[in-house]
Phi, psi and omega in degrees: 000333186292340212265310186316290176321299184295331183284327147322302128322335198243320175283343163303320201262341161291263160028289167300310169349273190281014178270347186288319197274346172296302204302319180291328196274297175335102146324157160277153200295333202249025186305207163249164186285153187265144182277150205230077161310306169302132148204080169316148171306135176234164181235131187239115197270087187266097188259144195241174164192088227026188192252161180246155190294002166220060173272328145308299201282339193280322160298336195264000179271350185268341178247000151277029158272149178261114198186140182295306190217118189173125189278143131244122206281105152301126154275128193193119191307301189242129182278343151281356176285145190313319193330322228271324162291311207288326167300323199296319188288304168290333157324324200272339179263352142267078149326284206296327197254106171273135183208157207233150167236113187258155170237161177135155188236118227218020191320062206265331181206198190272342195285090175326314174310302204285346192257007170276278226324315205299326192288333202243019169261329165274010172259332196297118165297337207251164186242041138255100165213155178269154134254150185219131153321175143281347192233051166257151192222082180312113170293152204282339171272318194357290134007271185313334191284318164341296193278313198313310194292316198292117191230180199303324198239029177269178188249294234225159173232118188254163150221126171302162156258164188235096158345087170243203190014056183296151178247158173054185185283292162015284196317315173292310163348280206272036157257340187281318165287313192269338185277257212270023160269282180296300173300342195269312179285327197275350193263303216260358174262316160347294192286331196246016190082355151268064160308120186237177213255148161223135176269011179305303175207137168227132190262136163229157153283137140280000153282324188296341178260341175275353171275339165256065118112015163097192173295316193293352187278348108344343167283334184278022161212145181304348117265126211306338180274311173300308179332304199303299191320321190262341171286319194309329174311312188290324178287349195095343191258160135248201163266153153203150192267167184298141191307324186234136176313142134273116182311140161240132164270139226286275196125224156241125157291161155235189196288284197315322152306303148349283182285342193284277171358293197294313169320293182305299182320294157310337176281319181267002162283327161335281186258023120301313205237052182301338176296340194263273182328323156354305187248023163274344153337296210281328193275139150135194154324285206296343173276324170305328209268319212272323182295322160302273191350302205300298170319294176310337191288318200281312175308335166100040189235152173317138161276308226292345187283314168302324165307285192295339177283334206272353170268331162331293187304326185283283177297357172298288174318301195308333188271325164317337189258337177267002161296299215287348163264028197053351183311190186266130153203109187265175168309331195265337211296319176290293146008276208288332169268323185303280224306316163314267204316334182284337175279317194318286201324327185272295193325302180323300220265300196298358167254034157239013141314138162268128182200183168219168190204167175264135184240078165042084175057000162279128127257125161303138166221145163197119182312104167332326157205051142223172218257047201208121165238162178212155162269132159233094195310109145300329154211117201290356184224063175299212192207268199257168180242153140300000000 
C-alpha cells in the first residue's frame, strides 16, 4: 500500500514540477514587450480556408503589427473561396502594408496546409519568414515576440496556441487542453531541452530550410510541425518558443470537434514522436485518482476525502498558473479540466487504433501499425489546420 501512496506523490509532484517550470518559462499574456533591436524585413505566409467566426479580427490583426518593414503573403487553395472578398476588404483598409493573395494547390504531400503554404514560401521576398495559422489572432508585438526568442543556437521559433474568448461548455474544454495542458507540457519540455515545432506560428531563416531541401522537406512527415522538429534537430539546432503564447480565439465548440481534434492531434503525435506519446497515459488526473482509490479501499480510509485532495492538489497550482498569466479562466474551468483529464485516457488508447478523420476537407486515414497516413481529398483544395 505504501509503494500506491508513493506513486500517487510522485505523479503529483511531477504534475507542480512542470507547472512550476511553465509558470518560470511562460509570460503573462498582458507581460512587457520583449527588446528586439535587430528587427529585419519579414514575409508573413499566411493559408487560408473558408471563413471562420473570427476571421476578420485574425485578418485585420496581421496588418497591425509593429514592424518596420514586412509583407503578407495569403494563400488560398480554391479561387472560390469566400475567404477571399474578406481579405480583399480588409486589405483595402490597409494601404500602407503590403500583401499579395496567391491562389493555387501545390500538391508537394498528403498535408493540405503545407501544399497552400508552397506558393507563398516561394513568393516571400525576406530570408525571415513566418507561417501563421489563418485564426492566429496576431498581437501588435507578434513580430517582436518572434524575433526576441531566436538565439545562437535556434532553427526554428514556435508558439503554442493559447485558447481564448470561448462560447459554451465545449469551448471551455478546449481552452482546458490547449492553455495549461498542452501549453504547459510543451513550455516545460522546452525549458528542459526538448523542444518541439507548432505550426500555429514559425518564425525561419529562409535560406536555412531552402538550403535543406525547402518548404517540401516538410512533407517528410504528414505535419508540417513534426517534420520542422525533426529536421531542425537534425541541423543541430534548436526549437523555441516565443516568451509568451499567441491566442486563438475560440467561439463555439461542440463535443464532437473537440473529440475529432484531440483524436487527430493525437494519432499524429503517435506516429511521428511514439517515444514521446507513449507516457501520456500518465497525465492528467486519473492514473493519481484510480491508484488513491485502490489505497484507500485497502486501508479502509474515504476514497471520496482522498479523492477531493488529489484534485486540489492537481487543480488548484494549473488555475493559480493561468490566473497568474491572464489566460481564460471562468466559473466552468475546473469542470472543464476534469472533463479533459476524463478524456486523455479514452483519447490515449482510441490513437492506437485505425481510424479517419476530417482535415478541413480531408480525409485522414492513419493505419494502426504503422507511422504512414493517406488522404482521400473530400475537397481537394483545402487549406488551413485547426
Amino acid at each position: 500500500m505504501l509503494i500506491l501512496y508513493v506513486a500517487v506523490g510522485a505523479f503529483l509532484a511531477i504534475n507542480a514540477l512542470s507547472l512550476m517550470i511553465a509558470g518560470w518559462r511562460i509570460w503573462p499574456r498582458l507581460g512587457a514587450q520583449p527588446q528586439t533591436p535587430h528587427r529585419p524585413a519579414v514575409s508573413v505566409v499566411i493559408p487560408l480556408c473558408g471563413v471562420e467566426v473570427f476571421s476578420r479580427e485574425t485578418l485585420d490583426s496581421a496588418f497591425c503589427l509593429d514592424w518596420p518593414d514586412y509583407e503578407v503573403i495569403f494563400c488560398v487553395a480554391d479561387a472560390k473561396d469566400p475567404v477571399i472578398p474578406l481579405i480583399e476588404g480588409v486589405r483595402a483598409r490597409h494601404p500602407a502594408i503590403a500583401a499579395t493573395i496567391l491562389v493555387g494547390d501545390d500538391p508537394i504531400s498528403a498535408n493540405p496546409k503545407l501544399n497552400n503554404c508552397v506558393k507563398g514560401w516561394n513568393a516571400a521576398s525576406h530570408e525571415w519568414v513566418v507561417l501563421a495559422d489563418s485564426n492566429v489572432l496576431m498581437p501588435t508585438d507578434y513580430l517582436i515576440r518572434l524575433m526576441a526568442a531566436w538565439r545562437s543556437d535556434t532553427g526554428l521559433v514556435c508558439s503554442t496556441p493559447l485558447g481564448s474568448c470561448p462560447s459554451g461548455f465545449w469551448a471551455e474544454v478546449e481552452c482546458a487542453f490547449l492553455n495549461a495542458h498542452q501549453a504547459r507540457w510543451q513550455y516545460a519540455g522546452e525549458a528542459l531541452g526538448f523542444g518541439f515545432a507548432q505550426g500555429k506560428s514559425m518564425l525561419w531563416r529562409k535560406s536555412t530550410l531552402d538550403s535543406h531541401g525547402g518548404i517540401q522537406a516538410l512533407a517528410s512527415e504528414i505535419a508540417e510541425d513534426a517534420a520542422a522538429t525533426k529536421l531542425v534537430r537534425s541541423l543541430g539546432s534548436k526549437v523555441h518558443l516565443v516568451a509568451s503564447p499567441f491566442e486563438q480565439p475560440l467561439g463555439t465548440r461542440t463535443f464532437r470537434e473537440i473529440w475529432a481534434r484531440q483524436c487527430r492531434w493525437a494519432r499524429l503525435r503517435r506516429v511521428t514522436f511514439p517515444q514521446f506519446f507513449s507516457p501520456e497515459i500518465l497525465l492528467g488526473v486519473v492514473p493519481p485518482l484510480l491508484l488513491s482509490g485502490i489505497a484507500a479501499i485497502v486501508a479502509g480510509q474515504s476514497v471520496l476525502a482522498l479523492a477531493g485532495f488529489i484534485v486540489g492538489a492537481a487543480y488548484l497550482p494549473e488555475l493559480a498558473l493561468a490566473f497568474r498569466k491572464n489566460w481564460h479562466v471562468s466559473r466552468w474551468s475546473l469542470i472543464a479540466m476534469l472533463t479533459r483529464d476524463a478524456l486523455l485516457p479514452i483519447i490515449w488508447v482510441r490513437s492506437w487504433l485505425a481510424g479517419s478523420a476530417d482535415w478541413r476537407g480531408n480525409r485522414m486515414v492513419i493505419g494502426s501499425n504503422e507511422s504512414r497516413l493517406e488522404t482521400n481529398a473530400l475537397m481537394p483544395l483545402a487549406g488551413t489546420s485547426s
